[in-house]
C-alpha positions in Angstrom: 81.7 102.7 130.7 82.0 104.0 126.8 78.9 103.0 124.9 79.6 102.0 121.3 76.9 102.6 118.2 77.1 101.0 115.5 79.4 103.0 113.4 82.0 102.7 115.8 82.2 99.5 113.9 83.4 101.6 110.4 84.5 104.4 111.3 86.3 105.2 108.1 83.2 104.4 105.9 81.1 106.9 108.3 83.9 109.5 107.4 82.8 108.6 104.0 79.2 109.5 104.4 79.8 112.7 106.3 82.3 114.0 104.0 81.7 112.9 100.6 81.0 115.2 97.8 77.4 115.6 97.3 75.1 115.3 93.5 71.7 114.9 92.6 70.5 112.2 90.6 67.7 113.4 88.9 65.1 111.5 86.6 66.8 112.0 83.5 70.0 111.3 84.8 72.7 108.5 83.6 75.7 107.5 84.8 78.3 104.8 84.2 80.0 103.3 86.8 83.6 101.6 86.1 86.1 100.3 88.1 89.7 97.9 88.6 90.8 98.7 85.0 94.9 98.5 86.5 95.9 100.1 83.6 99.4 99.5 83.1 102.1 100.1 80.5 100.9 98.1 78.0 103.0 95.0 77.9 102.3 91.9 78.9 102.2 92.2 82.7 99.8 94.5 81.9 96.1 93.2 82.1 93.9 96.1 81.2 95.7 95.4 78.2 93.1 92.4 76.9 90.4 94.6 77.1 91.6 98.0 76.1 89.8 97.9 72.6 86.6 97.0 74.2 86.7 99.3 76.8 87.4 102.6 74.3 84.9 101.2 71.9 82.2 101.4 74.3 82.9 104.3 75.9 83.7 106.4 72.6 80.5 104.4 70.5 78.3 104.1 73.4 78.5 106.0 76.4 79.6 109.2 75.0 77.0 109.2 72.3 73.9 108.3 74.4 75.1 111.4 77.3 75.9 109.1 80.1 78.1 111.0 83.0 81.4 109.3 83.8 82.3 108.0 87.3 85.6 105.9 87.2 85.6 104.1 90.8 88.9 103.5 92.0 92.1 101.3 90.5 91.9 103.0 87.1 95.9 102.9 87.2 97.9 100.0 88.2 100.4 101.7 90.4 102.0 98.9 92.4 103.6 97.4 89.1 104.3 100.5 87.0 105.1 104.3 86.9 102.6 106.8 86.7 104.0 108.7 83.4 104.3 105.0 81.5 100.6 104.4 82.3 99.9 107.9 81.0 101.8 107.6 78.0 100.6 104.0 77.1 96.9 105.0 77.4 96.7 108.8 76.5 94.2 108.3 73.8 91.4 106.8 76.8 92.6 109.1 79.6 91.1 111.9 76.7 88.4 109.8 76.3 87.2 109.9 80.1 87.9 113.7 80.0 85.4 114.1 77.1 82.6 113.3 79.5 82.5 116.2 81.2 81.0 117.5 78.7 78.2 115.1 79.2 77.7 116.8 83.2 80.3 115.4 84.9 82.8 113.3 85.1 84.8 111.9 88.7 87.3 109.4 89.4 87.7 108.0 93.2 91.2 106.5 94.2 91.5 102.6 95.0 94.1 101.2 97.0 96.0 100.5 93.8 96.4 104.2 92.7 96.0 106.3 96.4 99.3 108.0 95.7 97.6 109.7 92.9 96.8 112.4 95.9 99.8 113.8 95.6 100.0 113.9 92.2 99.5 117.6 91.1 100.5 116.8 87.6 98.1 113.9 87.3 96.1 114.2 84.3 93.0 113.6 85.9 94.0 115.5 89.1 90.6 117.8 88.8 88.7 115.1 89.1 90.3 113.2 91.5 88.3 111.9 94.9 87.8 109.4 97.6 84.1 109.1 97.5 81.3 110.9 95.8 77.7 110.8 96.9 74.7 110.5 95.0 71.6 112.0 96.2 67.6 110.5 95.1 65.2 112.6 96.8 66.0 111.9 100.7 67.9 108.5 99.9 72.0 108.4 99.5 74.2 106.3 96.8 77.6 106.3 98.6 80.1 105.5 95.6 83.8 104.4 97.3 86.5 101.6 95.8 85.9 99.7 99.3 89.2 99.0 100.8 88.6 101.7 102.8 86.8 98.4 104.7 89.8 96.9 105.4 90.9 98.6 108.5 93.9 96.9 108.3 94.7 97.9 104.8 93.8 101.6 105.4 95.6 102.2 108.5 98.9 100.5 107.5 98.7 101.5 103.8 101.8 103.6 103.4 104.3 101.1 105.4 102.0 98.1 103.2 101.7 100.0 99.7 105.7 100.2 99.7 106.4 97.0 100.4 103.7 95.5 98.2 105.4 98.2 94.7 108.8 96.7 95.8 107.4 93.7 95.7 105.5 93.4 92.6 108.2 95.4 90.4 111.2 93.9 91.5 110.1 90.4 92.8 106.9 89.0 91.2 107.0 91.1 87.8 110.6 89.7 86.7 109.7 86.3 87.9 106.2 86.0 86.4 104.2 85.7 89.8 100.3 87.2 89.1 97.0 86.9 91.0 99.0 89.1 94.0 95.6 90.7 95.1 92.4 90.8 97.4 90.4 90.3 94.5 91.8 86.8 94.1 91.3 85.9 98.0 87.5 84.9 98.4 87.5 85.1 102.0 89.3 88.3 102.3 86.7 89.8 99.7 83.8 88.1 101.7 85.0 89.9 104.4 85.4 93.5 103.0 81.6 93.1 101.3 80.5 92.1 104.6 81.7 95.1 106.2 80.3 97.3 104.0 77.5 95.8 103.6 76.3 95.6 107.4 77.8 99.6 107.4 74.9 100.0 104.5 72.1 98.5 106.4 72.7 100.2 109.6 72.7 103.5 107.9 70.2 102.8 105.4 72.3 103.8 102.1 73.4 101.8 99.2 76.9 101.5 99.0 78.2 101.1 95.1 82.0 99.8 95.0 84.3 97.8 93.0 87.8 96.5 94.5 86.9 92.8 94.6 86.1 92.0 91.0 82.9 90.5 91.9 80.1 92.2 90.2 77.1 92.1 92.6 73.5 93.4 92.3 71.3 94.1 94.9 73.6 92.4 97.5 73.6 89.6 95.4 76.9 87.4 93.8 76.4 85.3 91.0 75.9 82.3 92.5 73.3 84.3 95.2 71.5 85.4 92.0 71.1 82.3 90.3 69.6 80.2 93.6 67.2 83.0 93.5 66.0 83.0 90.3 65.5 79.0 90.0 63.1 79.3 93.3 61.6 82.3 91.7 60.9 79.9 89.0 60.0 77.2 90.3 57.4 79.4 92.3 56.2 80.4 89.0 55.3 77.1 87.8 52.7 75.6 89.2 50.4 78.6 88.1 51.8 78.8 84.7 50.0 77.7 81.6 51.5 74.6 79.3 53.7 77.2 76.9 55.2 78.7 80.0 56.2 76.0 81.3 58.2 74.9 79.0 59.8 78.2 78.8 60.5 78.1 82.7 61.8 74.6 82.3 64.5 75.3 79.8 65.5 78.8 82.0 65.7 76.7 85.1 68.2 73.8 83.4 70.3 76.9 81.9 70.3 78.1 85.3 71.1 75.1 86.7 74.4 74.3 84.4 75.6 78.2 84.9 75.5 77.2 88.6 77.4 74.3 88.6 80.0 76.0 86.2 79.8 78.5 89.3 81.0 75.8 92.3 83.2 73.6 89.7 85.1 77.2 89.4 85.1 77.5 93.2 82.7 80.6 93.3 80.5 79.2 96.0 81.4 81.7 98.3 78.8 84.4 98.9 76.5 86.8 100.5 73.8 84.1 101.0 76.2 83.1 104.4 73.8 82.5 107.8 76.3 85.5 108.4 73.8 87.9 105.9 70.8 86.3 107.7 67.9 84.8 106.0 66.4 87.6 103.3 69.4 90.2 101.5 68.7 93.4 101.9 69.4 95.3 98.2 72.6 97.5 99.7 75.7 96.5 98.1 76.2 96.8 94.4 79.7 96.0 92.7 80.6 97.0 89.2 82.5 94.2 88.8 85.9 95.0 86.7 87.3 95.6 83.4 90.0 93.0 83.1 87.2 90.0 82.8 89.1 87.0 80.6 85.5 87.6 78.7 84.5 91.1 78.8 83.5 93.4 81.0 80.9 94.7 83.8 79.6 98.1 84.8 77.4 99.5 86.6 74.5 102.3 85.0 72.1 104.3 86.8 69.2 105.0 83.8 66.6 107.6 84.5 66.3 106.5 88.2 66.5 102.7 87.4 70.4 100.8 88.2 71.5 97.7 86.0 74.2 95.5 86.2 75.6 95.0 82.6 77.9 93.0 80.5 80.3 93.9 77.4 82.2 91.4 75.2 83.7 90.9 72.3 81.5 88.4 70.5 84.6 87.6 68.1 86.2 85.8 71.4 83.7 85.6 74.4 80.6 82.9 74.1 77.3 84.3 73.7 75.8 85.1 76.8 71.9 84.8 77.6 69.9 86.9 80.1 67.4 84.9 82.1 65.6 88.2 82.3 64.9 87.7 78.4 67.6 90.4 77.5 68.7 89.7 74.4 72.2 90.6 73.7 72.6 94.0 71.6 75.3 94.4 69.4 77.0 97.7 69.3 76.6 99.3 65.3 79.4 98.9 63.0 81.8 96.6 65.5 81.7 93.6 66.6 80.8 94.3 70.7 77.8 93.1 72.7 76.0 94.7 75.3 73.7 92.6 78.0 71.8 93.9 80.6 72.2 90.8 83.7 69.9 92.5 86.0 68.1 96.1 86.4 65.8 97.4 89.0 64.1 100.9 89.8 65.7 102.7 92.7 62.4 103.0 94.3 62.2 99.6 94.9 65.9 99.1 96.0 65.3 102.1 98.4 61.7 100.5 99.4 63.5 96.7 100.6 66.1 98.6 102.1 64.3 100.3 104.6 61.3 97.5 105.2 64.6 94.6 105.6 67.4 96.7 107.1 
């Protein structure tokens, strides 16, 4: 009888882990993580579009400037609604943007399920820096940086017979008829499942996995709605010890958490890694940049002189101001009229340390 470990279970994210290109983070090291931008030809279909000024800004006026390295994780292009050379075209300007920060150390892109084909693009502007995976090494620990369909076993093994059907779709089908939302990242259960994967692959082998492909920014492990149940117990743990000015303070944070979360289930966003599924305490191994075609802004991932924050760009012009519960303040980018936010930030030490005592 044929004995099964456990990554038997993934074997294309093991693949991942055994062959990924290998860097060292060291302690002065920063990086920005971005992903889903689906850049497309700049017309209406095309919803990078919305945030294309922010995005540029930041990178050009922030990132640049402060010597951040550049790692673009998968569905840069949107490649199931338009040609390759009309994306280039549109968007030349950022695509020699993201080349500048090579200059920085280094810049990568990884391929998505949205722009695989790139492969066999010689031509490809970025082709040099083109990827699957890319591995960050601290000390004896591993940050394993993928899109994350590669989770979808289905998705991976069909995706030439599926990707063809899904760009004859899209062009000739939804596109001329106005039909949107045709993605994973629109299906909660479907991206439940794929984060679940990958996140019980993480545990088993004792890495953090860093991915984007649903559009749900996590930290630690944790959704939105994960993170703010969290933080009201933490709170209200808090309380009883604290003195009469605190309180109030944790008072007011626990009713502004409280109205973010209902926003979060009247929305539908209930769905999460707290599941009986994830057992009882979430192990810090799964953290999701989020995407760049937000109707209010943007998230990213940084890794900061060997802490990792989750972080949030908007316009402040269109987007409503947004307040950390970790008393961040918002900080508005000189000379325009873009915030920054930091919505969570921890030192890897720690993530590493609750990783191995939980996993």
């Amino acid at each position: 009888m044929k004995h099964f470990n456990n990554h038997d279970k993934h074997p294309h994210l093991e693949r991942l882990l055994n062959s990924s290109k290998s860097l060292s983070l060291e302690s002065d090291t920063r990086i920005l993580i971005l992903s889903d931008l689906h850049m497309g030809n700049g017309g209406r279909r095309d919803e990078f579009r919305r945030n294309a000024e922010l995005v540029e800004g930041v990178l050009e006026n922030y990132y640049l400037s402060e010597k951040y390295n550049l790692i673009l994780n998968g569905d840069v292009e949107e490649l199931f609604k338009f040609p390759l050379n009309n994306i280039v075209d549109t968007w030349r300007d950022i695509y020699e943007l993201f080349l500048r920060f090579n200059e920085n150390g280094f810049f990568y892109k990884t391929f998505g399920n949205h722009d695989a084909s790139l492969q066999d693009e010689k031509e490809y502007i970025l082709a040099p820096f083109l990827l699957e995976s890319l591995k960050l090494l601290y000390g004896q620990e591993s940050v394993l940086v993928f899109h994350g369909h590669q989770a979808s076993v289905f998705l991976w093994e069909t995706y030439p017979i599926v990707s063809r059907s899904i760009v004859w779709f899209l062009r000739y089908i939804a596109k001329p008829f106005g039909i949107r939302n045709f993605s994973i990242a629109y299906n909660s259960r479907r991206r439940f499942a794929i984060e679940k994967s990958i996140y019980d692959f993480s545990n088993q082998s004792k890495i953090v996995s860093v991915i984007g492909h649903t559009h749900r920014p996590l930290f630690e492990s944790l959704s939105k709605v994960d993170y703010l149940r969290y933080r009201i117990e933490e709170l209200c743990r808090a309380f009883p010890a604290a003195e009469a000015k605190e309180k109030k303070k944790i008072r007011n944070k626990i009713s502004t958490l409280r109205e973010e979360l209902d926003a979060c289930f009247r929305k539908g966003k209930q769905i999460g890694l707290r599941s009986g599924v994830y057992n009882n305490l979430t192990i810090p191994s799964v953290f999701n940049s989020g995407c760049a075609i937000g109707k209010r802004g943007i998230t990213a991932l940084e890794i900061d002189h060997e802490k990792i924050r989750l972080v949030y760009w908007y316009n402040g012009k269109q987007s409503r101001k947004f307040l950390s519960d970790r008393d961040s303040r918002p900080m508005q980018l000189p000379g325009t009229g873009y915030y920054r936010i930091v919505l969570n930030e921890d030192h890897l030490d720690y993530v590493f340390s609750r990783l191995h005592l939980l996993a």
